[in-house]
VEXBAMAR-566074 format. One line per field, with one value per residue (C-alpha): residue number from 1; chain; residue in one letter; z, x negated, y. Coordinates in steps of 0.05 Angstrom, whole numbers, always signed. Layout:
<recs>
i: (NUM, ...);
ch: (A, ...);
aa: (a, ...);
Z: (Z, ...);
X: (X, ...);
Y: (Y, ...);
</recs>
This chain:
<recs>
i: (1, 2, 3, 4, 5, 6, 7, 8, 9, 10, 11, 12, 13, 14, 15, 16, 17, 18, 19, 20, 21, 22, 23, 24, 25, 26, 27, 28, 29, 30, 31, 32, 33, 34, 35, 36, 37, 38, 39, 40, 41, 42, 43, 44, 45, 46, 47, 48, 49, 50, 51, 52, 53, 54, 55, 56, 57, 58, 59, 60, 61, 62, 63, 64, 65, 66, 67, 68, 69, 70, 71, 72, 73, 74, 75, 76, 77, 78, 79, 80, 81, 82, 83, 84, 85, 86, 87, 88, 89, 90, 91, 92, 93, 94, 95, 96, 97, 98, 99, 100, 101, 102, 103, 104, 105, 106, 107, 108, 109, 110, 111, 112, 113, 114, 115, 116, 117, 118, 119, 120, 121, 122, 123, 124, 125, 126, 127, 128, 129, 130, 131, 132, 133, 134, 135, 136, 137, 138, 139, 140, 141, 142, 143, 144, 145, 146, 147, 148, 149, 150, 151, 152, 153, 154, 155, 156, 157, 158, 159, 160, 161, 162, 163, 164, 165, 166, 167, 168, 169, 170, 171, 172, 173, 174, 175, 176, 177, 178, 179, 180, 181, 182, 183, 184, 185, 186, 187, 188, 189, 190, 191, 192, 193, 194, 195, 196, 197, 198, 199, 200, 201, 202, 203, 204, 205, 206, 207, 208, 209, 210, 211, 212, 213, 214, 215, 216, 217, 218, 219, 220, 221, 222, 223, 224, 225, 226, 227, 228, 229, 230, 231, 232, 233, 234, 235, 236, 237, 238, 239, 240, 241, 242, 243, 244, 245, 246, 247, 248, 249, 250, 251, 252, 253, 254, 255, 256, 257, 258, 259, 260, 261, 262, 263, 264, 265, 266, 267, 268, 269, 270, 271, 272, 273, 274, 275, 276, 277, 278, 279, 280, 281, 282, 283, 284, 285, 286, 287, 288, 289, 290, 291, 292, 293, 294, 295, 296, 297, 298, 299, 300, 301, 302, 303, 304, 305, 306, 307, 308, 309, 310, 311, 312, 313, 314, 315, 316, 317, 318, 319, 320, 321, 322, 323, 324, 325, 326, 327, 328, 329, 330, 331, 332, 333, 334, 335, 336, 337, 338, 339, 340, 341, 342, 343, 344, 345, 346, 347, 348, 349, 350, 351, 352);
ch: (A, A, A, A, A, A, A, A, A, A, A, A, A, A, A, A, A, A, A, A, A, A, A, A, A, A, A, A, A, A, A, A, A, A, A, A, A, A, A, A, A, A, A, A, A, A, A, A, A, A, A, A, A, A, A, A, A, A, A, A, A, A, A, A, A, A, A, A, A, A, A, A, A, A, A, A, A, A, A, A, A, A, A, A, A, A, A, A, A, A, A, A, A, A, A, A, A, A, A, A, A, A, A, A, A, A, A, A, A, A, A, A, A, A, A, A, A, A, A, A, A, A, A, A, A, A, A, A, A, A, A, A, A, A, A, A, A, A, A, A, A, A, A, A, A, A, A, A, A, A, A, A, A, A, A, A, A, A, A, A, A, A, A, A, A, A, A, A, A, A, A, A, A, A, A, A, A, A, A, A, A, A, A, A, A, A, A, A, A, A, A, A, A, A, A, A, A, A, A, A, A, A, A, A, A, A, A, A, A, A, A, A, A, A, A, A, A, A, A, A, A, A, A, A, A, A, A, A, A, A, A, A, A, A, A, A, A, A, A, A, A, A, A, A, A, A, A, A, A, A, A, A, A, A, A, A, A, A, A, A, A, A, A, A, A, A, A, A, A, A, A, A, A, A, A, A, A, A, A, A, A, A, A, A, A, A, A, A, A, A, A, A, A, A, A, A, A, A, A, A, A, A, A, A, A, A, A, A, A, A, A, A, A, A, A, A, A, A, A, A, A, A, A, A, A, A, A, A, A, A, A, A, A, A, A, A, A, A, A, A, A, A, A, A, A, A, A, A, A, A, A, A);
aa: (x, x, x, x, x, x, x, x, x, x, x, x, x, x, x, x, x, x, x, x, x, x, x, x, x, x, x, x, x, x, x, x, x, x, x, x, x, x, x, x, x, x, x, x, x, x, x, x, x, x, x, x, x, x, x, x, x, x, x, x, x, x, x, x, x, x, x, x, x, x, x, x, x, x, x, x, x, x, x, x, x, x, x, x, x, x, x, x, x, x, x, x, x, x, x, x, x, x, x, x, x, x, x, x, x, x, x, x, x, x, x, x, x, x, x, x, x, x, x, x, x, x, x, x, x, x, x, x, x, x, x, x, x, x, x, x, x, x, x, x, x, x, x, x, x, x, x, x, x, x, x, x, x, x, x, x, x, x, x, x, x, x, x, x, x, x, x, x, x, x, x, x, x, x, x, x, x, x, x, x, x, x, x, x, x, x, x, x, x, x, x, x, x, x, x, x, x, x, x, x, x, x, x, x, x, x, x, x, x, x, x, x, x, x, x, x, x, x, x, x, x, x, x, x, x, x, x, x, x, x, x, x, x, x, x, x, x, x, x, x, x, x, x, x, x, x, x, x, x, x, x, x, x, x, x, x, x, x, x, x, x, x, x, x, x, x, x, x, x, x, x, x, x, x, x, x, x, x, x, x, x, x, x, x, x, x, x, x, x, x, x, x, x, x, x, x, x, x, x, x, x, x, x, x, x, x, x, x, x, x, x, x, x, x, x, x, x, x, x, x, x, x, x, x, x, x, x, x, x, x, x, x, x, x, x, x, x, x, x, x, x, x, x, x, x, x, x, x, x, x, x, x);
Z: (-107, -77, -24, -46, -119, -165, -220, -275, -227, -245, -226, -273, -263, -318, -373, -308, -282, -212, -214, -280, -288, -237, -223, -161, -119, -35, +0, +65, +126, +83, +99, +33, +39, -24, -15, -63, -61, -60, -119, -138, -133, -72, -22, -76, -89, -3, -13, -76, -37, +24, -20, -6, -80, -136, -190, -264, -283, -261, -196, -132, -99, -36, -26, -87, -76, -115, -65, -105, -107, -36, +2, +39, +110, +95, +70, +140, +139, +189, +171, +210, +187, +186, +240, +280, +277, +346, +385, +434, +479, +484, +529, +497, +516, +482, +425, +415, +424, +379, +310, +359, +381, +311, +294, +347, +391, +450, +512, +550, +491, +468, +528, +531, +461, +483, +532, +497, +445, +492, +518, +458, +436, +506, +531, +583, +630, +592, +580, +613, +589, +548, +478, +502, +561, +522, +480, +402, +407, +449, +405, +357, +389, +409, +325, +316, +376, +343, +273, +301, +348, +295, +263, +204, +145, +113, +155, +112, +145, +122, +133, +205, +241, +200, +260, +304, +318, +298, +356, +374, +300, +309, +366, +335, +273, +311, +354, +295, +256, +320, +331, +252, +260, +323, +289, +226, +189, +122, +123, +53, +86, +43, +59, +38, +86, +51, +122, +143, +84, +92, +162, +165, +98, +74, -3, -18, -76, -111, -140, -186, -226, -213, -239, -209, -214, -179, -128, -93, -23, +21, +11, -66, -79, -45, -76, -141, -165, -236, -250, -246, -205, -148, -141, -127, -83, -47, -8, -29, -94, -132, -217, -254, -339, -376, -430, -456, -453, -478, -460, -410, -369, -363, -383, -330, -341, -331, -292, -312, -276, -273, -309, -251, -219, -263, -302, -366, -417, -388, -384, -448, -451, -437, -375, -307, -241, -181, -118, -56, -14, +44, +1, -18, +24, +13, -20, -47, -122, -177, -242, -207, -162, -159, -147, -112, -66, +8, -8, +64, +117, +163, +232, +246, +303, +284, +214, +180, +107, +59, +8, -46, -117, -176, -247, -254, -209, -140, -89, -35, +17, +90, +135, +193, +262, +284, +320, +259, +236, +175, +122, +119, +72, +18, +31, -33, -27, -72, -71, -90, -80, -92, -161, -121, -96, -162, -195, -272, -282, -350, -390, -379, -444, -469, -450, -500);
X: (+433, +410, +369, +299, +301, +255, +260, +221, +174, +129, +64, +17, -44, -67, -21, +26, +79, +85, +143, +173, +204, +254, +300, +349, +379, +392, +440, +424, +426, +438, +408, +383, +349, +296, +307, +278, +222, +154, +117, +184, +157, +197, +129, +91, +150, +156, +79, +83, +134, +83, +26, -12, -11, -15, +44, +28, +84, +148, +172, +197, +228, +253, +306, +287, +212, +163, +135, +75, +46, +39, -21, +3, -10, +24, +87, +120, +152, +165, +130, +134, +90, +103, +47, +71, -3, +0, -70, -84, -132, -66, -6, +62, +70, +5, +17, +85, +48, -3, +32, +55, -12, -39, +8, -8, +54, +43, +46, +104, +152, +100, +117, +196, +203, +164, +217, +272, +253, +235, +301, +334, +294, +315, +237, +242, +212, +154, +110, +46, +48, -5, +20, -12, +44, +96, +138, +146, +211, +176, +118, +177, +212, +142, +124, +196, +191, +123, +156, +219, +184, +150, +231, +209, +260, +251, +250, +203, +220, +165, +196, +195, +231, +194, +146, +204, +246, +306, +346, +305, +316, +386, +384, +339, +375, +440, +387, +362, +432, +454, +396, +388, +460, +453, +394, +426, +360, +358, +322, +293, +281, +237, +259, +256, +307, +381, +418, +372, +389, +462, +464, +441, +440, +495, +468, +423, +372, +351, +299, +260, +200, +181, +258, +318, +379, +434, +454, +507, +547, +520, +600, +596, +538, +553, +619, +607, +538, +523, +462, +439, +384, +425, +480, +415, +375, +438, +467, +478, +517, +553, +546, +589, +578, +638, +649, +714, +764, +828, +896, +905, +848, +773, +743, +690, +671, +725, +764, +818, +809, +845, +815, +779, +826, +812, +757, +796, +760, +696, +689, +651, +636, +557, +570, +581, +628, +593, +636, +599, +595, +628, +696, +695, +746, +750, +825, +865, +853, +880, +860, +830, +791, +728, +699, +642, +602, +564, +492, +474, +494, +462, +498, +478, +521, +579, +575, +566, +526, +544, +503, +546, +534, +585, +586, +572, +517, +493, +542, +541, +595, +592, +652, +666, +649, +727, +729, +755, +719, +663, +650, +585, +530, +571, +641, +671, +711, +751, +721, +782, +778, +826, +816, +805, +744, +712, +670, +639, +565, +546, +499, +425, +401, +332, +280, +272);
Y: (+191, +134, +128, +85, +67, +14, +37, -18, -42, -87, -118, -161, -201, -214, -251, -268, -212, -226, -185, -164, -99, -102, -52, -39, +19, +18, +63, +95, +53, -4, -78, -112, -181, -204, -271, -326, -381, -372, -336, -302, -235, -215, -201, -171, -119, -101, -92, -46, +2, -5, +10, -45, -66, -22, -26, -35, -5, +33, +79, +79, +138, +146, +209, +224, +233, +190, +149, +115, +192, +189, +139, +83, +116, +171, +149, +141, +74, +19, -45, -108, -162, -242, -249, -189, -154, -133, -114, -172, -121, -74, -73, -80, +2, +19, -25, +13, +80, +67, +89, +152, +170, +167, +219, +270, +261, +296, +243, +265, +252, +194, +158, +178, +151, +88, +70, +87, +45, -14, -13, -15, -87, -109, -107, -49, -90, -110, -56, -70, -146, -156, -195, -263, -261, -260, -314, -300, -283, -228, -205, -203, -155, -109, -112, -86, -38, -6, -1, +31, +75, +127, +133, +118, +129, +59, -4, -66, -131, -186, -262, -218, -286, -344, -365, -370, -441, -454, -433, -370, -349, -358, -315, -259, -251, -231, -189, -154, -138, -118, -62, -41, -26, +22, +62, +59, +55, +25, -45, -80, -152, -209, -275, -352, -367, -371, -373, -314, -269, -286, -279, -209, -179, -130, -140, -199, -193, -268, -263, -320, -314, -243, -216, -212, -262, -239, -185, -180, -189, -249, -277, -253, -281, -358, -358, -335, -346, -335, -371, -455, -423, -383, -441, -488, -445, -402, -465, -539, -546, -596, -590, -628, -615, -595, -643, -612, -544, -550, -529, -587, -567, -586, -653, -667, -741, -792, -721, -683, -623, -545, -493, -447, -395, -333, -363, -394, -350, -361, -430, -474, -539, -542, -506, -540, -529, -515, -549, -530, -594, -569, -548, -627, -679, -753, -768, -817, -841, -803, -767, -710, -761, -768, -849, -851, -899, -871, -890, -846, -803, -753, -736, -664, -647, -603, -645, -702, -696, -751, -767, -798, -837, -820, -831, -764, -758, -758, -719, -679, -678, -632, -663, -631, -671, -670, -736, -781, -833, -811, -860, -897, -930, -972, -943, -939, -871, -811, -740, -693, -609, -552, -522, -452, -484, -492, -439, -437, -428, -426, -462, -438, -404, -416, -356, -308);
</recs>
């Protein structure tokens, strides 16, 4: 059995399904990331198995009990908001305490479990810091402290990192893998953030107007995406249509081009190749060879990103900052990749 189940779920205002009958199953202690854009459904399905927001339709369970028979304050989860929530009058201790002391805990253990669970976020030495003394990265780690303290069964993680910069989320994501993983609690994450979900995610969930796309393994998933939608919004990606399949290969444009390792059945004209930029190297000409002209580039520190013009298309290209020259605007180059780099994603089908 698994451990929380949707089962349907689905949420309308109105004529418009904010999220549209969505289905999907988490195993204990696992991490599972929504991740998708905004108004893709993903917040209003973390809210529905908070019970902040009611569900038209469907169930969620949680070890088998139907959670959406049980009131929101009573259903004993860990919730970490994207603002953090905590109470500016409070110290960090009492803010921790507070989901403790609403639930009777006697104070002796109140404050043991406290500090244990300070420790663990790496605050120990915080606790009578008031939230106004600290840095984000900080309240962070107090919001996460306060849901973890009550050991709730079910972690909900809401874009918990997004008013963080860059490098501190860099450094809190490996932070909070690294603490999910010694309490072993299962996490259901919402995120916008592709390097986020990937980063931390065992499963990751892409969602897109209100229904679910694909799920699978963060590697699965950027590898092998099965919709237009998921190669676009999963990473940068290159399309290039299929004109033709025959025996020689595929016809992509002016490019001969090997059938896709294992995908020979699969693969119609209509549908593209998706060649993620950073699997892309500039060659020598040949029938395989991509022309193309540099029309920019973007140093970014560890890598260049060349922004390329082909008869196909505009290009992507991510080359590695190894100390060799890079081409630049006007360069008149040859893209060329492996044929194991290229993946089939079929045509989109109209709705309905």
């Amino acid at each position: 059995m698994s451990f929380l189940e949707l089962e349907a779920l689905t949420k309308r205002y109105g004529e418009h399904a904010a999220v549209d009958g969505i289905s999907l199953r988490v195993a204990k202690g696992e991490f599972v990331s929504l991740l998708g854009p905004s108004g893709c459904g993903k917040t209003t399905t973390l809210q529905m198995i908070a019970g902040f927001v009611e569900p038209t339709a469907g169930r969620v369970t949680l070890e088998g009990r139907n959670l959406l028979a049980v009131p929101a304050a009573r259903r004993g989860l860990g919730i970490v908001f994207q603002n953090y929530a905590l109470f500016p009058h409070m110290t960090v201790a009492e803010n921790v305490a507070f989901g403790l002391e609403m639930r009777k805990v006697g104070r002796t253990e109140r404050q043991q479990r406290v500090a244990e669970t300070l420790a663990l976020v790496g605050l120990a030495g915080f606790a009578e810091r008031h939230p106004v003394q600290l840095s984000g990265g900080q309240q962070q780690r107090v919001a996460l402290a306060r849901a973890l303290v009550i050991q709730p069964g079910l972690l909900l993680l809401d874009e918990p990192l997004s008013n963080l910069d860059a490098k501190l989320r860099e450094e809190m994501q490996v932070e909070l893998r690294r603490i999910q993983r010694a309490v072993g609690i299962t996490t259901l994450m919402v995120t916008h953030d592709q390097a986020e979900a990937l980063a931390l995610s065992d499963r990751v969930v892409v969602m897109h107007q209100g229904r679910i796309e694909q799920e699978d393994s963060p590697l699965a998933a950027y590898e092998h995406p099965r919709t237009g939608f998921v190669c676009d919004f999963l990473g940068k990606a290159n399309l290039f249509k299929v004109d033709r399949v025959d025996a020689t290969g595929l016809a992509v444009g002016s490019l001969t081009l090997p059938l896709p390792l294992g995908e020979s059945a699969a693969v119609r004209a209509g549908d593209r190749i998706l060649v993620r930029p950073e699997k892309i190297a500039f060659g020598e000409p040949g029938p395989a060879a991509l022309p193309a002209r540099v029309t920019n580039r973007v140093f970014q520190g560890n890598h260049w990103l060349v922004q390329l013009h082909t008869a196909l298309g505009d290009a992507l290209v991510i080359r590695q900052n190894d100390g060799s020259a890079c081409p630049v605007e006007g360069d008149e180059v040859h893209l060329v990749w492996r044929a194991e780099a290229m993946r089939a994603v079929a045509a989109e089908r109209p709705a309905g």
